[in-house]
C-alpha positions in Angstrom: 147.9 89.5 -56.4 147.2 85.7 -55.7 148.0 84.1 -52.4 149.5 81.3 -52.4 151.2 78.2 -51.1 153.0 77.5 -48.2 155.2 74.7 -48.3 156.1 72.4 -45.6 153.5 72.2 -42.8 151.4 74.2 -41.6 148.0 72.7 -40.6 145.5 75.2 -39.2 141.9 75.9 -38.8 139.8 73.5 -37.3 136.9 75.5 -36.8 133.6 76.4 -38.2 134.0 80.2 -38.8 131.1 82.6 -39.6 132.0 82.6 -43.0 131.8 79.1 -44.1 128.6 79.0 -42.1 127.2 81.5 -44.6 126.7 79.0 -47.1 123.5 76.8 -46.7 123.4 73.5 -45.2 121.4 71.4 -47.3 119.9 67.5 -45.7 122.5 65.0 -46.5 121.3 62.0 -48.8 123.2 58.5 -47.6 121.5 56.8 -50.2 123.5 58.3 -52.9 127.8 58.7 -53.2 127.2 62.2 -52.2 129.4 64.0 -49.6 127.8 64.9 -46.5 127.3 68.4 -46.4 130.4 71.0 -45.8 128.7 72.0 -42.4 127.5 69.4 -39.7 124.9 70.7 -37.6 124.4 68.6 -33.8 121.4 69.1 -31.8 122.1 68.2 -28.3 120.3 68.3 -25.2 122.2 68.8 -21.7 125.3 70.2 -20.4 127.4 67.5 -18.4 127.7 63.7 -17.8 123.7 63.5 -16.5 124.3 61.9 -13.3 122.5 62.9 -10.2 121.0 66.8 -9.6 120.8 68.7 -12.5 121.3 72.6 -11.0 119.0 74.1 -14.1 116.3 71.4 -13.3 117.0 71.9 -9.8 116.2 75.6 -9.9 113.1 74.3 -12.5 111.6 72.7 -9.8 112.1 75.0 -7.2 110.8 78.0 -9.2 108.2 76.5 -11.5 107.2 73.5 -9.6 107.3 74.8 -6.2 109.6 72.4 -5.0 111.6 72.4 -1.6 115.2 71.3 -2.1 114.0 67.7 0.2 111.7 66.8 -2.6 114.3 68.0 -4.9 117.3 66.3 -3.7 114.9 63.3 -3.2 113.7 63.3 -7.0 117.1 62.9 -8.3 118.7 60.8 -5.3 115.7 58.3 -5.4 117.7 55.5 -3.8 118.7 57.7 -1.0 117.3 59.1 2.4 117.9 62.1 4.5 120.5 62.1 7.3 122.7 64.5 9.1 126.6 64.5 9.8 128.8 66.3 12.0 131.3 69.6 10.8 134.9 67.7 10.2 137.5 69.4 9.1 137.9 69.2 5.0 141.6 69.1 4.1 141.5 70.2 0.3 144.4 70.1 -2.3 145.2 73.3 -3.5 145.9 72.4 -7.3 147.5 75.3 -8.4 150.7 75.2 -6.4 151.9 71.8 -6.9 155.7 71.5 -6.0 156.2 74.9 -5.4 156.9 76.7 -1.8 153.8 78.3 0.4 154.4 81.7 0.2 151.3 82.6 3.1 150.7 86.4 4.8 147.8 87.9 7.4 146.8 91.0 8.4 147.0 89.4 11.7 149.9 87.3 13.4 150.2 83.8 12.9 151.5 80.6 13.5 153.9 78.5 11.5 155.0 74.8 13.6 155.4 76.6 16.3 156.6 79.9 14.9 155.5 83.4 15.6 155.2 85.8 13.0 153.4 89.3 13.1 150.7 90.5 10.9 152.0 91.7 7.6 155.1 89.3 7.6 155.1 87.3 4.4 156.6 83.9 5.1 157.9 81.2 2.6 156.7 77.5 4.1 159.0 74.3 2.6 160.6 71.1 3.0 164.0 69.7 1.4 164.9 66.1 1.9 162.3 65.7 4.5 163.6 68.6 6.1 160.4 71.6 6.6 161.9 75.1 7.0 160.7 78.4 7.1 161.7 81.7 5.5 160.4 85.5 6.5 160.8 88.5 4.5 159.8 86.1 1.6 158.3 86.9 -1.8 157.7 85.5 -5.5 160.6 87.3 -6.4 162.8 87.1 -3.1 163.5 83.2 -1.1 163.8 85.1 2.5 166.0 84.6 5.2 165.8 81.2 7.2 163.9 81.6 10.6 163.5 77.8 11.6 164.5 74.5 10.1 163.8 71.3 11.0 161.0 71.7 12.2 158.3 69.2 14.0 156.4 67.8 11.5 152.4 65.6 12.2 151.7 63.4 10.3 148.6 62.0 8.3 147.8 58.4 6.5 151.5 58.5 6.1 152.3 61.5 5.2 154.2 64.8 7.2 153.1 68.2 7.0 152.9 71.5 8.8 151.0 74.3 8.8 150.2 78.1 8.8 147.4 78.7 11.7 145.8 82.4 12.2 145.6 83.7 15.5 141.9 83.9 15.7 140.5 80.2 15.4 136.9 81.5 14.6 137.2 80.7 11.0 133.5 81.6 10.6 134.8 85.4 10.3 134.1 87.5 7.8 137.2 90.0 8.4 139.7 88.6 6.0 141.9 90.3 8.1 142.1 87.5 10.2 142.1 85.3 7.4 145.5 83.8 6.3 146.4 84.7 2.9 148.1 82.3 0.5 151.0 84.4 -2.4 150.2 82.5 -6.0 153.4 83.0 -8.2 153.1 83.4 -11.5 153.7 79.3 -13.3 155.9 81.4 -16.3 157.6 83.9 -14.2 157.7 82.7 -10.6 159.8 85.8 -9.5 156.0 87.7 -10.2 153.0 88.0 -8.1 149.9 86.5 -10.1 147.4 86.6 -7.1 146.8 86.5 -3.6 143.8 84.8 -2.3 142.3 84.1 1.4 141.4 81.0 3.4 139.1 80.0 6.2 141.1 77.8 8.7 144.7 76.6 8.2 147.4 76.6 4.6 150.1 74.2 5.2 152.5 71.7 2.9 152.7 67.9 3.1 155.7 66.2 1.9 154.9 63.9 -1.0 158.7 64.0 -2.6 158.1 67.8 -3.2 155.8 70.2 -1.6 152.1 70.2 -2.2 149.6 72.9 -0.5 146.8 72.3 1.2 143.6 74.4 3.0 142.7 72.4 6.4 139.0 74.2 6.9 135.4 73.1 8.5 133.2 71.1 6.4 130.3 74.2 6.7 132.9 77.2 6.1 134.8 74.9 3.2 130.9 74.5 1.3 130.6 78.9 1.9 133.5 78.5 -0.8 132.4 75.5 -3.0 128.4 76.2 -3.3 128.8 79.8 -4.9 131.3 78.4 -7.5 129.4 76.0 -8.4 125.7 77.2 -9.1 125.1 80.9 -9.3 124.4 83.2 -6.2 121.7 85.2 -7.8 119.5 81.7 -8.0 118.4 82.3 -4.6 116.3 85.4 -5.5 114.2 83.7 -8.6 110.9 83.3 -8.4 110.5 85.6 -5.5 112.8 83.8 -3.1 111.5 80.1 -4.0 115.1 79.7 -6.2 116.6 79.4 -2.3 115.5 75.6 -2.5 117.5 75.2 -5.4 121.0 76.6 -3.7 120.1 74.3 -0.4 120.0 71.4 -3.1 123.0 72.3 -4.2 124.3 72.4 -0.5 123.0 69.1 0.5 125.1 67.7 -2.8 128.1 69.5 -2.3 128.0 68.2 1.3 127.3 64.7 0.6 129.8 64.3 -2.4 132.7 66.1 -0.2 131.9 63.8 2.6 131.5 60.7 0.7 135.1 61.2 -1.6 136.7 62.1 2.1 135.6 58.5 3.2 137.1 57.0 -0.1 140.1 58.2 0.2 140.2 57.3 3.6 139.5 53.9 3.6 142.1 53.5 0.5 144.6 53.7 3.3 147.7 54.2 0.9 150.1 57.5 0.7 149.3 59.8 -1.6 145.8 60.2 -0.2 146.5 63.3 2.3 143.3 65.2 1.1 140.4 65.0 1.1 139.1 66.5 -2.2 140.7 69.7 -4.4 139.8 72.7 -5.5 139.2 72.0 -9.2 136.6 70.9 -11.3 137.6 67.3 -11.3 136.5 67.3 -7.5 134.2 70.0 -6.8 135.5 74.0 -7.3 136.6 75.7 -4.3 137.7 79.3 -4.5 137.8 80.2 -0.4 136.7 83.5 1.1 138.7 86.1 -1.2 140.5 86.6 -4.3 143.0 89.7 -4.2 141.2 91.4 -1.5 137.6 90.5 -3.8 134.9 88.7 -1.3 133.9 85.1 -3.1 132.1 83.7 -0.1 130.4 86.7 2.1 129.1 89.9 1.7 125.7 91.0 -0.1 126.5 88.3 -3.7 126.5 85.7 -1.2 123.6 86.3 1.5 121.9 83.5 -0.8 124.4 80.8 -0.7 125.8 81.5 2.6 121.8 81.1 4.1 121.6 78.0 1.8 124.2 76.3 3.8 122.8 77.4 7.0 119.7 76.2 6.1 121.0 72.3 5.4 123.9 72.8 8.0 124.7 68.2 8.6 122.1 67.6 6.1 124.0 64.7 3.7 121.9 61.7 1.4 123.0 58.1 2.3 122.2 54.7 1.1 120.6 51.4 2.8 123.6 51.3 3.9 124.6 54.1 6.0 126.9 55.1 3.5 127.1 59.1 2.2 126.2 59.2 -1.4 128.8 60.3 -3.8 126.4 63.3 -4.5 127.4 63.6 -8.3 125.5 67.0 -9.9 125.7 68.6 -13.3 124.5 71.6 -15.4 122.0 70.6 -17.4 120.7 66.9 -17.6 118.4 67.8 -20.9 115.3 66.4 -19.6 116.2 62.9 -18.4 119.1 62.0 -16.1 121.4 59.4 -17.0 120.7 55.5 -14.8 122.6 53.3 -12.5 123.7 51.3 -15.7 125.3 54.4 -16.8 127.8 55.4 -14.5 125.6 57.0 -12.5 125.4 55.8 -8.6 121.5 56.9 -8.8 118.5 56.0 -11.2 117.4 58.1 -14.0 114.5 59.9 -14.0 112.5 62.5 -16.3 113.5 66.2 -15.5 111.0 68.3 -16.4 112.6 71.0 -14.0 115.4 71.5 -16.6 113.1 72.8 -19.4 113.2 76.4 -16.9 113.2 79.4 -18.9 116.5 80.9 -19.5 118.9 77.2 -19.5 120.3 77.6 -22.8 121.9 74.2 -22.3 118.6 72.5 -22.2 118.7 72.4 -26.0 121.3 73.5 -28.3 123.1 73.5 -31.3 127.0 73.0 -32.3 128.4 72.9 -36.0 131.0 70.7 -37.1 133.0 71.4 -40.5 133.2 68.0 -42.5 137.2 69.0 -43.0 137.3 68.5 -39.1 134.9 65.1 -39.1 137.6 63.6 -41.6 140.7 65.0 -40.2 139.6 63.3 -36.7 139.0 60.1 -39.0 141.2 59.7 -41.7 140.5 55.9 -42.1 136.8 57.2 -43.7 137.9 59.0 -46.7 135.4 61.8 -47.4 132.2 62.0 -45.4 129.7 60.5 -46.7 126.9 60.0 -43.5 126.8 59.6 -39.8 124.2 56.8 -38.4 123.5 57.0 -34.4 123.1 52.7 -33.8 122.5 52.7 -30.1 120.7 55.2 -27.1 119.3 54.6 -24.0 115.7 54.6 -24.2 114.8 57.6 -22.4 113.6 61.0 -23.8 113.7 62.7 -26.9 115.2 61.4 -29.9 115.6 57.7 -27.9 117.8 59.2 -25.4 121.6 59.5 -25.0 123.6 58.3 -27.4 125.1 54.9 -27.0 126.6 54.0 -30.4 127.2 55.4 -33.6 129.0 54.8 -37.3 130.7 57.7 -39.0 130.5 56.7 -42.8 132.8 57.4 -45.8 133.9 57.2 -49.2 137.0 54.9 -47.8 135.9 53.7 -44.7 133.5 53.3 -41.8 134.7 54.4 -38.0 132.3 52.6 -35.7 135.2 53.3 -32.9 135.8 49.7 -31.9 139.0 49.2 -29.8 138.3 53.1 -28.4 138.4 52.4 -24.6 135.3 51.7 -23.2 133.7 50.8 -26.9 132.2 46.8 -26.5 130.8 46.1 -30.2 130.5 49.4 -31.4 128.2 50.4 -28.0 129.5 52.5 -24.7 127.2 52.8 -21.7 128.1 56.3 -20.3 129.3 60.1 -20.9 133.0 59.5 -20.3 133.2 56.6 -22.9 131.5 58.6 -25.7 134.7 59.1 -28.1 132.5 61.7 -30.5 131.4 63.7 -27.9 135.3 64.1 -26.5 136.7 64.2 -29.6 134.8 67.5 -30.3 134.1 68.5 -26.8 130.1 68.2 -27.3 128.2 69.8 -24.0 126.6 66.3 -23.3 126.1 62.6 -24.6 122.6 63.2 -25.5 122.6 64.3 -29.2 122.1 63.9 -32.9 122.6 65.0 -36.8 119.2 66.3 -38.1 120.9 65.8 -41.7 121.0 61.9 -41.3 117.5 61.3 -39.8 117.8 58.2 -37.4 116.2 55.1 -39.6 117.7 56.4 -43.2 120.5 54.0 -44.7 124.1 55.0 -44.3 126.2 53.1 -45.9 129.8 53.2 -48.1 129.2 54.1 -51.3 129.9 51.6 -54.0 133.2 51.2 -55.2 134.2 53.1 -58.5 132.0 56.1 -57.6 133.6 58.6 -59.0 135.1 61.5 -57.2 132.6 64.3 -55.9 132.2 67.0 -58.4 134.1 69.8 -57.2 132.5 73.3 -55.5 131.5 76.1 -57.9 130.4 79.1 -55.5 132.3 80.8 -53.2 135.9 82.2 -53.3 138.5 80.0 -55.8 141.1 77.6 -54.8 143.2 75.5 -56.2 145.1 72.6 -54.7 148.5 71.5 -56.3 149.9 68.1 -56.0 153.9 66.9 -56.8 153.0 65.1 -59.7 151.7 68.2 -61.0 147.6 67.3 -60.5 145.5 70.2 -59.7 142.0 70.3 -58.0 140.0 73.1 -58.3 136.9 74.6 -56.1 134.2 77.7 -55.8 135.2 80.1 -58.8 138.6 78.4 -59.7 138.5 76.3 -62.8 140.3 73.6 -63.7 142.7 74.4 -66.9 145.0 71.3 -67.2 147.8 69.2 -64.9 151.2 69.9 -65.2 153.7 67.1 -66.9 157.2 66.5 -65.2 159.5 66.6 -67.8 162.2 64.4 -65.5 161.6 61.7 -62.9 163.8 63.6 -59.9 161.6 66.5 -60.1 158.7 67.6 -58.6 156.1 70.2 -58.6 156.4 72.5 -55.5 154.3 75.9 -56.5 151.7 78.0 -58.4 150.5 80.7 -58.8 147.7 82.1 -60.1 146.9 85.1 -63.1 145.3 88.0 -61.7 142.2 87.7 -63.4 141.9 84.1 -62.2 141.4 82.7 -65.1 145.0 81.3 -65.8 147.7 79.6 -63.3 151.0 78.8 -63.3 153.0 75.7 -62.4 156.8 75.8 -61.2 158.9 72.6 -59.9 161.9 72.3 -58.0 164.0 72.2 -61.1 162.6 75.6 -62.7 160.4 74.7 -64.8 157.3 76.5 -65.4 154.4 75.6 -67.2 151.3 77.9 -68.2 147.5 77.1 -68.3 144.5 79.5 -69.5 145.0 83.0 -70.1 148.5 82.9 -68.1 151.6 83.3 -70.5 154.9 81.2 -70.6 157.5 83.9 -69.9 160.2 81.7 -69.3 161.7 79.0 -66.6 164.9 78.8 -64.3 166.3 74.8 -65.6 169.5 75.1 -65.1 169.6 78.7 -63.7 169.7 78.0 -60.0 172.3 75.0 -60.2 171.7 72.5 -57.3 169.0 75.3 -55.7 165.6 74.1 -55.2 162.5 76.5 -56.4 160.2 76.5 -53.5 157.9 79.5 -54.4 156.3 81.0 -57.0 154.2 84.8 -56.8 152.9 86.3 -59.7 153.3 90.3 -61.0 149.9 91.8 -60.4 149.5 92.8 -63.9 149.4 89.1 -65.1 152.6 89.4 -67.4 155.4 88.1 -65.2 156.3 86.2 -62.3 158.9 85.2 -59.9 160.5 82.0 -59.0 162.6 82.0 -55.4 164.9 78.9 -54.2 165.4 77.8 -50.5 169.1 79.2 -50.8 167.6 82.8 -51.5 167.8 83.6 -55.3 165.3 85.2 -57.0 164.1 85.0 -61.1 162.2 87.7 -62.4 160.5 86.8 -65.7 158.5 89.3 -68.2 157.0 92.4 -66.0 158.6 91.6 -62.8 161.5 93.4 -61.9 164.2 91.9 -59.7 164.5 94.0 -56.4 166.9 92.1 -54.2 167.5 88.4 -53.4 169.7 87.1 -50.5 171.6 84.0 -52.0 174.7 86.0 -51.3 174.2 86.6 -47.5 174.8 83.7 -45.5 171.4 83.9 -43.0 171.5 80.5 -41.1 168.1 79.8 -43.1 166.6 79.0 -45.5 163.6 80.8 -48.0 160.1 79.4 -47.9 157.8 82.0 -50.1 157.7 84.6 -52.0 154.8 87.7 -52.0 154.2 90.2 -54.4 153.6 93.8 -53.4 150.4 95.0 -54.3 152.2 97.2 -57.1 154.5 95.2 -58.7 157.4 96.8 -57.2 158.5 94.8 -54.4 158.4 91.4 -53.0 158.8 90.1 -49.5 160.9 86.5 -49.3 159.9 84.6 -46.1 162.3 82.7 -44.0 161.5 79.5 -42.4 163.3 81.5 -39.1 160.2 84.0 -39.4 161.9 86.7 -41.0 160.1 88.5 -43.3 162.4 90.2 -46.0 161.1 93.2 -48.1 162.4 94.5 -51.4 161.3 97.1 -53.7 158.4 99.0 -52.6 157.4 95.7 -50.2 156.4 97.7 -46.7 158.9 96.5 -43.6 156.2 95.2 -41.7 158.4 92.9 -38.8 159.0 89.6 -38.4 157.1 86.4 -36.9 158.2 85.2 -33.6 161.4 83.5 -33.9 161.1 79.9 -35.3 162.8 76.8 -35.3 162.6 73.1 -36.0 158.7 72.2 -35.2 157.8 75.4 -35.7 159.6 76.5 -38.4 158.0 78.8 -41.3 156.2 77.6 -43.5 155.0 80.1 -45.6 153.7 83.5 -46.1 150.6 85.7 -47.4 149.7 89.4 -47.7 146.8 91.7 -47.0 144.9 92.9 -50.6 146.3 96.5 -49.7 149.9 95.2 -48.5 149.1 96.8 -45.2 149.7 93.3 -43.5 150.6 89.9 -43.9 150.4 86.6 -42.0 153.3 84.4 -41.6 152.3 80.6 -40.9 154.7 77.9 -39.1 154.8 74.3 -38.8 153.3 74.3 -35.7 150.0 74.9 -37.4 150.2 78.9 -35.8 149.5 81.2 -37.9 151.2 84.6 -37.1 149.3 87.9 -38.1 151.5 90.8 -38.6 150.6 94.8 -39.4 147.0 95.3 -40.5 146.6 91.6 -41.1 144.0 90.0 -38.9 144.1 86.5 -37.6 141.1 84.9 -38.1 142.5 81.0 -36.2 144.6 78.5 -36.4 145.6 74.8 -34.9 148.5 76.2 -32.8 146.9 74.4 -29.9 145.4 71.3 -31.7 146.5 67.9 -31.9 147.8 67.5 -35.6 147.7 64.6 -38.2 149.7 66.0 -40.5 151.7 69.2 -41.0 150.0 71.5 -43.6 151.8 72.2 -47.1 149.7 74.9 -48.2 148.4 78.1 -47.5 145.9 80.6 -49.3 144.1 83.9 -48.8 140.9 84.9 -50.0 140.5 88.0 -52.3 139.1 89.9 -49.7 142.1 89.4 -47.3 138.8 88.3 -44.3 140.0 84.7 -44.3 142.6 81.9 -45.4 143.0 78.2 -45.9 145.2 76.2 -44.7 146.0 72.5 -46.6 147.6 69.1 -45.3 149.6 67.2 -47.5 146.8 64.8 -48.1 144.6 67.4 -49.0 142.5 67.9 -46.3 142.1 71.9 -45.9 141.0 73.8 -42.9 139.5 77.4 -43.3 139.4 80.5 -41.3 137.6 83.6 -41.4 135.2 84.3 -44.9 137.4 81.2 -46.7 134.9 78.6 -47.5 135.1 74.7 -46.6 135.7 72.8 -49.7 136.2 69.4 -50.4 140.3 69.7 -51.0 140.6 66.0 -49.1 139.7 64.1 -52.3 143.2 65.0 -53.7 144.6 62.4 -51.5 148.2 62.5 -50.4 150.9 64.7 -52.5 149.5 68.2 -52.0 152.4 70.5 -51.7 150.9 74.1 -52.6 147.2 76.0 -52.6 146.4 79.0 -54.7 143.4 81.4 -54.5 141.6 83.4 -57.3 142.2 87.0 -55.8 
């Protein structure tokens, strides 16, 4: 039973799966018109933009060097000194309730503006035209009943707030049941409970047209939540206790960065800038003292962290200036740090720290399929090379990489007029459009299949196309004019001929034994090539209807045609079990599936109803699907256990004892896919763009389908 086609756009699988990397990955020669290889293999070096402490080399040098965290924080702050600074309140943005009530509890009684409330009350904390209230009895799923409005509000750079005080202003405790307790609803359902987690010092909302929470906490108590987060715990036990200098260097640069951003945003001066820092990545993670009754900043996993602080309690890095640095860290720098004409605030220098045993970031390797490379660049054509131009000078390979070309049969990308790009070079981590465009660990990389110094350049024009694939799995592409390209074990038997200029070819299918295919077009016609036999055609048949699908009977002596109104025409060996032209379902067919006998079919809607007819298992439906996500085709398992229904909005929907081996649900996409394909073994699939660029899944190989060019409307596998 061939799988076949899905019509009208579904564009999937992005990745590199296990299967395609099963094939070898032979060096690329950019001397020659060949295609770069199917895979792309990077070799990087790092994890994170490279400026400042890198916590692997950090704990490198603490371990294996001996290090205390002043030389360390000195070695990668180079054009800083040691100071100290005083314990001032931190008042962090909590990011994950933006515009939404503070629901906040304690054990212990508690303070709202003023307002008394006992331990174990759960109080709701808002404001509504300026005006901040206060609900008890409150919950995700329950507002409460009023207990103050209008209240007094303070103010700060402009904007008002109040807060939620516990009664014990020790926030150095380690009892969160004096700890105030901030409700998270859940951002889908916000009438259900998704967490509940604890806070040293105050929780309160400022009014910036709409609620906003924040976590008013000591500087010391606030790092007891940010230091654990963001280096591991278990550090300070390596080596037999020397991996403690490598948490206090972390402390120090937590310290300094918080401090330094607080004073930024300070001296801005403008609304808007309440806080101080947040709790997300994008400022330094903060988790505070407990998650769901769960310690994360005290008890035995923290005795490290917690006496790494201690240990550097006011110790910050400043400049000539008096200034606190803007302590920037990151995983793993790779073995050089990146410079002060980099983005970095602080010199590079060599890290031979980072080379520690057990930082898999230090070196590694990520594989790119080609499919991906030239979906991301469709101005290149096929892939021909990739040439790194520019790097900064300092460690392996030349450094970081500074510039590149990506090279193809149509076109060269040497991203100038990307932001940041000046004549095809960028100076920094956060301008490198490669290493964002397929989320690369670092900017320090290369492509061991185009060694730096070989030629890259566009091959000459007329080279003809690139022979196709001849191993692996078979697949054909179909375009409208009736053009087929054929890859792995699928040969190419002929193109179909229109016979009028208002049609079109829409779908194939392939014999059974795969040496044979047939072609059918929107008007009915069908047209035979190899061992597959001419059993008839539906011109004329299905009036105005439009033939969208085509499956063929398993024995190879018959076939269907189905139209987007419903009908169905059984030719030769296929029997007709059912068609729903006569039922009026609000949508409209978009394939047709053979059962694994001969006996059934199953019609796919483009709602994500599945139909089944004949001996065709009832197997359920997709998820219902409309307009941008509206069905685009449908494929079964080898044993008809299963089947997998794919929409326009590149998802791919497995259903029974069909497995779902990816898709693009969640990528940015192009193009909407036209075709669809499953391998004989029912482990992976293809999925095709209407310019022929395919994206595989699972054991489906990655062939070169993108030199069809633009008019692919169906994909067919030798099963």
């Amino acid at each position: 039973m061939a799988k076949r086609r899905r019509l009208a756009g579904m564009a999937v699988a992005c990745a590199v799966t296990a299967g395609s990397l099963a094939f070898a990955v032979p060096p690329a020669s950019a001397q020659t018109a060949e295609l770069a290889p199917s895979v792309i293999v990077v070799e990087g070096r790092g994890f994170g933009h490279g400026n400042g402490l890198s916590q692997w080399g950090a704990l490198g040098y603490a371990v294996d060097h001996r290090w205390t965290s002043d030389q360390i924080v000195e070695h990668y702050y180079s054009n800083t000194t040691r100071s100290s600074a005083s314990n001032p309140d931190v008042w962090v943005h909590l990011t994950g309730n933006d515009r939404n009530d503070l629901l906040v509890t304690s054990a212990s009684a508690f303070t709202v503006a003023d307002q008394q409330f006992d331990g174990g009350d759960v109080v709701r904390i808002g404001v509504s035209s300026g005006d901040f209230w206060v609900r008890s009895s409150a919950g995700c799923g329950r507002r409460g009943d009023l207990a103050a409005d209008g209240l007094s509000a303070l103010s700060r750079r402009g904007d008002r707030y109040i807060e939620a005080v516990p009664s014990n202003s020790d926030y150095a405790v380690d009892d969160q049941s004096q700890l105030l307790v901030m409700i998270y609803c859940d951002s889908r359902d916000p009438a259900v409970e998704s967490r509940r987690t604890a806070y040293r010092g105050t929780l309160g909302v400022v009014d910036q047209n709409g609620p906003f929470s924040f976590n008013r906490v000591p500087l010391e108590q606030y790092l007891r939540g940010v230091v654990p987060r963001e280096s591991i715990p278990e550090w300070g036990a390596a080596g037999g206790g020397r991996g403690i200098a490598a948490l206090e260097a972390q402390a120090i640069a937590a310290r300094s960065y918080v401090l330094s951003l607080a004073a930024s945003r300070a001296r801005s001066g403008s609304q808007g800038r309440f806080t101080d820092t947040c709790d997300w990545w994008n400022c330094q993670v903060y988790g505070g003292a407990a998650r769901d009754g769960n310690a994360l900043d005290h008890g035995t996993r923290y005795i490290h962290t917690n006496t790494a602080i201690r240990n550097t309690a006011g110790h910050v890095r400043v400049h000539d200036d008096g200034s606190i640095a803007f302590a920037e860290f990151h995983a793993s720098s790779g073995g050089w740090t990146a410079g002060l004409d980099e983005g970095s605030r602080f010199p590079g220098v060599q890290d031979l720290g980072d080379s520690t045993a057990g930082n898999s970031n230090h070196a590694w390797e990520f594989r790119i399929s080609r499919s991906d490379i030239e979906a991301a660049y469709p101005s290149i054509g096929s892939l021909v090379c990739i040439q790194i131009t520019h790097r900064n000078g300092n460690g392996a390979w030349g450094g970081r990489t500074r510039g590149m070309r990506i090279v193809g049969t149509d076109g060269i990308e040497d991203f100038e007029g990307h932001s940041g790009v000046e004549n095809g070079q960028w100076n920094r981590w956060a301008r490198d459009p490669f290493r964002k465009r397929f989320s690369l660990r670092s900017d320090w990389y290369r492509f061991p299949q185009f060694p730096d110094g070989q030629p890259c350049e566009r091959p000459a024009s007329g080279t003809p196309d690139p022979p196709a694939e001849t191993d692996g799995p078979g697949l054909w592409v179909l375009k409208s004019d009736g053009t087929v390209i054929a890859d792995g074990t699928a040969e190419h038997l002929g193109n179909g001929t229109l016979r009028s200029s208002s049609d079109r070819f829409t779908a194939m299918a392939a014999h059974p034994d795969g040496d044979g295919y047939w072609l059918a077009s929107s008007g009915g016609d069908v047209q035979s090539f190899g061992d597959a036999t001419y059993h008839g055609s539906a011109v004329g048949a299905g009036g105005a209807e439009f033939v969208v699908a085509m499956a063929a009977h398993p024995d190879g002596n018959g076939y269907w045609l189905a139209t987007s109104q419903g009908n169905v025409f059984a030719f030769g060996t296929a029997g007709h079990w059912g068609a729903i032209a006569h039922l009026w379902l609000a949508a409209e067919v978009v394939d047709i599936e053979a059962s694994p006998t001969g006996d059934g079919y199953w019609l796919a809607l483009d709602d994500g109803r599945v139909l089944a007819f004949g001996d065709a298992r009832d197997l359920g439906c997709g998820p219902l699907l409309r307009s941008g996500m509206a069905g685009i085709g449908l494929a079964a398992s080898p044993d008809g256990g299963g089947y997998w229904l794919a929409g326009a909005d590149t998802a791919v929907h497995a259903i029974g004892a069909a497995d779902h081996h990816g898709d693009r649900a969640d990528r940015q996409n192009r193009l909407r896919a036209v075709g669809f394909a499953a391998t004989a073994t029912g482990n992976g699939y293809w999925l095709v763009w209407s310019d022929g660029t395919s994206f595989n899944y699972g054991d489906a190989p990655d062939y070169r389908t993108s030199r069809a060019g633009f008019g692919v409307v169906a994909a067919e596998s030798v099963r």
